[in-house]
C-alpha positions as a LaTeX table, in Angstrom:
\begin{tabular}{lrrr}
\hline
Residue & $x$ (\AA) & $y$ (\AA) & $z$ (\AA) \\
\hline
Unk1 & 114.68 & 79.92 & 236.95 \\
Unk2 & 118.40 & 80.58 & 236.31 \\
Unk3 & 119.73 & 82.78 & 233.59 \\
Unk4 & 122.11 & 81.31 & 230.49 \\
Unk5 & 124.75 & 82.91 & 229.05 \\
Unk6 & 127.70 & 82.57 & 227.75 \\
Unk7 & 131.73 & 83.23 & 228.87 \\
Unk8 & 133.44 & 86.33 & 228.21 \\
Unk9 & 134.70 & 86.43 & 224.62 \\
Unk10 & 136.78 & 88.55 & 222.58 \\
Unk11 & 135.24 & 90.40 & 219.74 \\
Unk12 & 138.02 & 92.77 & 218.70 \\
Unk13 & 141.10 & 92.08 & 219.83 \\
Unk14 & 143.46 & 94.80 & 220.89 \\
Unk15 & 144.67 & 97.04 & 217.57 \\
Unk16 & 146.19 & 100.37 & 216.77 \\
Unk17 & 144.15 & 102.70 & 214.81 \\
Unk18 & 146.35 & 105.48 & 213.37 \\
Unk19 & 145.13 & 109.22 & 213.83 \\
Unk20 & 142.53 & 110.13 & 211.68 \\
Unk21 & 142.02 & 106.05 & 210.48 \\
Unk22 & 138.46 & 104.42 & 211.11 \\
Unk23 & 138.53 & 101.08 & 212.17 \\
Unk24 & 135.79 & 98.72 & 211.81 \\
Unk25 & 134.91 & 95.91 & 214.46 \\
Unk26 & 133.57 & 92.32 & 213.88 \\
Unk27 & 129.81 & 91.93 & 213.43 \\
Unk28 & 128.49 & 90.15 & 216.25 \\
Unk29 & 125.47 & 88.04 & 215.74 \\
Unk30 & 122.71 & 88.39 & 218.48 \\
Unk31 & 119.83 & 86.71 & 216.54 \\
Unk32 & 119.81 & 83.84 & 219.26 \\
Unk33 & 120.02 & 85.80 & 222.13 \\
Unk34 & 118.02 & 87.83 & 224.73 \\
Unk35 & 120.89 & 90.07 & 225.61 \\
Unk36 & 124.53 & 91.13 & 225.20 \\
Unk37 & 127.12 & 92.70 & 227.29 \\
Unk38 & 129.74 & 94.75 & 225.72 \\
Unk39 & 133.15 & 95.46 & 227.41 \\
Unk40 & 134.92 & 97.94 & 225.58 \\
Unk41 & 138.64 & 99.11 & 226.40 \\
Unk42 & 140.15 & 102.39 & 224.66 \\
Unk43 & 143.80 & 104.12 & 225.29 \\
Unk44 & 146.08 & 106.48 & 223.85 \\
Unk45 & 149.20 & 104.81 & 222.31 \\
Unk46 & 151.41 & 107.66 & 221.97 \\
Unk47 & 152.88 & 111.14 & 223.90 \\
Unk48 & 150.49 & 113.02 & 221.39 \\
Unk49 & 147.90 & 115.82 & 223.30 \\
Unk50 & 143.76 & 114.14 & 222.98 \\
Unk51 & 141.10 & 116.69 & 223.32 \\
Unk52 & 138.90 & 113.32 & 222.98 \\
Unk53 & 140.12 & 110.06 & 220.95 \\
Unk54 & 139.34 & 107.45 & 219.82 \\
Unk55 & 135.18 & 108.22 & 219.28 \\
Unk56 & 133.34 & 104.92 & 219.53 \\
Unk57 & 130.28 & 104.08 & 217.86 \\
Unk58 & 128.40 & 101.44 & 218.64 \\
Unk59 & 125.57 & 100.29 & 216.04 \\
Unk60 & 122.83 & 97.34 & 215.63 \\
Unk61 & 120.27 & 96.35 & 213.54 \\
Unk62 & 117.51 & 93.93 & 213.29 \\
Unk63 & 118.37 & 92.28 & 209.70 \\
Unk64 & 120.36 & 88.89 & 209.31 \\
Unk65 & 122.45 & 90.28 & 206.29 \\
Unk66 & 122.66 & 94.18 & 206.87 \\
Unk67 & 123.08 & 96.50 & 203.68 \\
Unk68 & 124.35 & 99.90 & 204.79 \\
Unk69 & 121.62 & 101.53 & 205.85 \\
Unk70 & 120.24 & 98.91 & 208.17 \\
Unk71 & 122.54 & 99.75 & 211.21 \\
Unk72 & 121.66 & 102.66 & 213.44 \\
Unk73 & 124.23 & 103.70 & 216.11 \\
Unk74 & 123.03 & 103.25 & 219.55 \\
Unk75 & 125.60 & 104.81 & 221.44 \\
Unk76 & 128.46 & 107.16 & 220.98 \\
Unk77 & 131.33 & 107.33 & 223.05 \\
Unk78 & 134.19 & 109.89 & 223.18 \\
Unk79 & 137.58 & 108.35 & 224.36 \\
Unk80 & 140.62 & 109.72 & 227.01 \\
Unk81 & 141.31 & 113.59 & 227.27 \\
Unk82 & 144.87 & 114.77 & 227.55 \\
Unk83 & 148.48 & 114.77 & 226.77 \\
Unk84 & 150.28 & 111.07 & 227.23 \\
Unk85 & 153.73 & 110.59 & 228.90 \\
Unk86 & 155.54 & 107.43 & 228.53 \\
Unk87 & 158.10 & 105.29 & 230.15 \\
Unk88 & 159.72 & 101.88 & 228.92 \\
Unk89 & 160.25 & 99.25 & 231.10 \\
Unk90 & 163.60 & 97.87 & 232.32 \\
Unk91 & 163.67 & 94.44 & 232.33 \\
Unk92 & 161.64 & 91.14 & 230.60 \\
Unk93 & 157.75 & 90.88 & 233.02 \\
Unk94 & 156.36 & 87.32 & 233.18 \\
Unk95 & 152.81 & 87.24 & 233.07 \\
Unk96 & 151.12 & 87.11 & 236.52 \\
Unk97 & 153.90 & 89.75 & 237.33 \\
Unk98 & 153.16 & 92.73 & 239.84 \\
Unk99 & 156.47 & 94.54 & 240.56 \\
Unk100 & 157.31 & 95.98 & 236.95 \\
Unk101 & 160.79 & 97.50 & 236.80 \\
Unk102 & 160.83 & 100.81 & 235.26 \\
Unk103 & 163.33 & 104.06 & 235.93 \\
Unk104 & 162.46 & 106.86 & 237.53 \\
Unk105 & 158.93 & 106.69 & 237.69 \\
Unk106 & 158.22 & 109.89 & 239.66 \\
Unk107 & 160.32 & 111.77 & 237.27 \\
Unk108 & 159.10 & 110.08 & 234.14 \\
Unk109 & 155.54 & 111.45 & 235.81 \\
Unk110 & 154.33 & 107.82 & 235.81 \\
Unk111 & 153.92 & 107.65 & 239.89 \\
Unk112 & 150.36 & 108.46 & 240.48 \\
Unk113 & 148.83 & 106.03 & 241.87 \\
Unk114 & 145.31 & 104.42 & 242.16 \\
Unk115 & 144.88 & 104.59 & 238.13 \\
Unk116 & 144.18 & 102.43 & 235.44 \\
Unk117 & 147.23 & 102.76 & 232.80 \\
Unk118 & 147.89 & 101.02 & 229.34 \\
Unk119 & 150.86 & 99.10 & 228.71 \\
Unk120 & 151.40 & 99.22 & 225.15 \\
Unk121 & 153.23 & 96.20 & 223.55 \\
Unk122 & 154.52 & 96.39 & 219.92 \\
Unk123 & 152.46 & 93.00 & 219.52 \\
Unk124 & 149.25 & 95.11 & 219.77 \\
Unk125 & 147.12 & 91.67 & 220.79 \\
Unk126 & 150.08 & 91.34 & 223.74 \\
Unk127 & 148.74 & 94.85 & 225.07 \\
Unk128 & 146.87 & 95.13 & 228.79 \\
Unk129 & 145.22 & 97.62 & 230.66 \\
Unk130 & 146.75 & 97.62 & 234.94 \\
Unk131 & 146.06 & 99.67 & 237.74 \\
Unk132 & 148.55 & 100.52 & 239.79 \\
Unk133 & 148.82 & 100.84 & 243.27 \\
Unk134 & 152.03 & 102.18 & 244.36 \\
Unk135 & 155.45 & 103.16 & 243.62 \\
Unk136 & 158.69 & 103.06 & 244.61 \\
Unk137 & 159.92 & 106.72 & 244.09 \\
Unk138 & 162.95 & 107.44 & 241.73 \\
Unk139 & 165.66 & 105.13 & 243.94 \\
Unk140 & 163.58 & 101.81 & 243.70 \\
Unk141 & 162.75 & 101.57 & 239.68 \\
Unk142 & 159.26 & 100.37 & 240.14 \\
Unk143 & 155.51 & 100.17 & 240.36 \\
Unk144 & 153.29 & 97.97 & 241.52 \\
Unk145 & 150.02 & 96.95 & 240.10 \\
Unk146 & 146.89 & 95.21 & 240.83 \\
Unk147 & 146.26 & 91.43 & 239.90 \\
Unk148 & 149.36 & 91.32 & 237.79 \\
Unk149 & 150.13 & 91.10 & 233.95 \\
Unk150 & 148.45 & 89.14 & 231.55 \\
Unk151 & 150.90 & 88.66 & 229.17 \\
Unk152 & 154.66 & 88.70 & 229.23 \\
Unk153 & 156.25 & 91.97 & 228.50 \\
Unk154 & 159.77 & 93.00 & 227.71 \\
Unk155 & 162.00 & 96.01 & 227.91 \\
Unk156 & 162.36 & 95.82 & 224.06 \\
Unk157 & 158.32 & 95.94 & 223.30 \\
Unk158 & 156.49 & 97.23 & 226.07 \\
Unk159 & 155.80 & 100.72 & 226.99 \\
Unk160 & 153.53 & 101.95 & 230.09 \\
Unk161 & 151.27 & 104.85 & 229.18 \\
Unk162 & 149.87 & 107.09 & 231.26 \\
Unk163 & 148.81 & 110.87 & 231.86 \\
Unk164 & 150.02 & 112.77 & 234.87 \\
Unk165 & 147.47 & 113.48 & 236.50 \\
Unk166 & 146.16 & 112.30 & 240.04 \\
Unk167 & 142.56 & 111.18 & 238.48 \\
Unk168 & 142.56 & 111.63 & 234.77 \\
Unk169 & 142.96 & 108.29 & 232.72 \\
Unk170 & 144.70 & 107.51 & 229.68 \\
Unk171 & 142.59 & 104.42 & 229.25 \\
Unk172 & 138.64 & 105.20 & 228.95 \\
Unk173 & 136.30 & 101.47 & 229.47 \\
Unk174 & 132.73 & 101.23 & 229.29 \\
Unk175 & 130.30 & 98.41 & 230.05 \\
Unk176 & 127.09 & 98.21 & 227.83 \\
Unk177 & 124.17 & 95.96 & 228.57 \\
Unk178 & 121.93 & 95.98 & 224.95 \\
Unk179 & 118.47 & 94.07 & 224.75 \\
Unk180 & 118.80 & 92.26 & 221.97 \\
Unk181 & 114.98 & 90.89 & 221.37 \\
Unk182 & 114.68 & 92.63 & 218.58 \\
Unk183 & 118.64 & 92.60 & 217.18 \\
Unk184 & 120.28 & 90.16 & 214.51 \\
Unk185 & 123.88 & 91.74 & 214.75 \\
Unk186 & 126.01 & 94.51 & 216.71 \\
Unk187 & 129.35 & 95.93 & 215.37 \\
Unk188 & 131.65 & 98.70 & 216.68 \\
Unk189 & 133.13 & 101.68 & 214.86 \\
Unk190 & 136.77 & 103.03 & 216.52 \\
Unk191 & 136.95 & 106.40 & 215.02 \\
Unk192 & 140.49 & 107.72 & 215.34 \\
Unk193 & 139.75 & 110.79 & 213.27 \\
Unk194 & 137.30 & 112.20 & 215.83 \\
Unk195 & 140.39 & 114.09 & 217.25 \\
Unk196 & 142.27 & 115.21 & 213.85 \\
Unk197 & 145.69 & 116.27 & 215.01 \\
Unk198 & 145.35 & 113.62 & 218.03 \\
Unk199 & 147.24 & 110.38 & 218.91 \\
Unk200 & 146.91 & 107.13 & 217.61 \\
Unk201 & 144.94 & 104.93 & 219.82 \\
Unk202 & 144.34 & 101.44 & 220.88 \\
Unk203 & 141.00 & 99.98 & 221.28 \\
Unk204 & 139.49 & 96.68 & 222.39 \\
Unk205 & 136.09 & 94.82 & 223.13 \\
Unk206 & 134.82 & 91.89 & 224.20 \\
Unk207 & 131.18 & 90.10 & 224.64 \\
Unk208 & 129.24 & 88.35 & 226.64 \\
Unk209 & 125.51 & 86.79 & 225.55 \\
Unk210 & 122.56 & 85.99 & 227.38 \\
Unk211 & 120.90 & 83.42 & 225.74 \\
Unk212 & 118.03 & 81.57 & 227.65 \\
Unk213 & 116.48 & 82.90 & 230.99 \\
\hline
\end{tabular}
């Protein structure tokens, strides 16, 4: 007996949601399937303090062509904590890169290591989550990240976010397994006003189905 599903697809795509903006996600149909995984991404986009942003809401409901109060909310999530700091980067990235230049990084307060961080590209879609895994100090210009990008990025779009801190995260991703037996669609609500005097914020997800067992 071997289980089906589906590849990894992209339900929301990267997108800025201003502070105090509510953005709603793409209704995902789950009539045909025994159960979906849910990969969703949030990060701060900007040097403005979070005392939790973006909230994320996930809902369902078991009818084919929902009216508003068919969806209940299955899970809430509450997004990064804490004040962003930001540094540009020096020089045009290919994709597959893993040495991005960048000056100063200790100084900017974007050398700790071991962290997931957001790189935030005017193109929202062309944004990534890394994790970097070392730096070069002030007299090198660089860091070093796991896996390398996905996307090109250039000194004139792209921005790396972070939050000094040794552990804390600027970039908050869950993993949700829902039975869907008894679901006909799933959508996601990015609420950016959770945090009223907060930062705009970036959120993504994508989905995977599990259709036949």
């Amino acid at each position: 007996m071997a289980l089906t599903k589906g590849s990894q697809t992209t339900l929301d795509e990267w997108a800025v949601t201003a502070n105090t903006a509510i953005r709603l996600g793409t209704e995902l149909d789950v009539s045909a399937a025994y159960g979906c995984t849910l990969n969703i991404k949030a990060a701060l986009g900007e040097a403005v303090a979070s005392t939790g942003q973006p909230e994320v809401i996930v809902q369902v409901t078991g009818e084919a062509t929902p009216a508003k109060d068919d969806w209940t909310t299955y899970m809430r999530l509450v997004g990064p904590v804490g004040t962003p700091v930001v540094l540009a980067l020096d020089a045009t990235e290919p994709a597959a890169e893993t040495v991005i230049a960048c000056t100063n990084p200790v100084t900017a307060l974007i050398g700790n290591d071991g962290k997931f961080k957001f790189i935030k590209n005017t193109t929202p879609a062309n944004s990534e989550v890394v994790f970097q895994t070392e730096n070069s100090g002030d007299a090198g210009d660089t860091i070093t990240i796991l896996d390398g990008l996905a996307n090109e990025q250039t000194a004139a779009a792209s921005i790396i976010v972070d939050i000094n801190s040794a552990r804390v995260e600027v970039v908050a991703q869950w993993t949700l397994n829902i039975d869907c037996t008894s679901l006909s669609r799933i959508r996601v609500i990015y609420n950016a006003d959770y945090d009223t005097d907060g930062p705009d914020v970036y959120c993504f997800c994508a989905y995977t189905l599990h259709t036949g067992i």
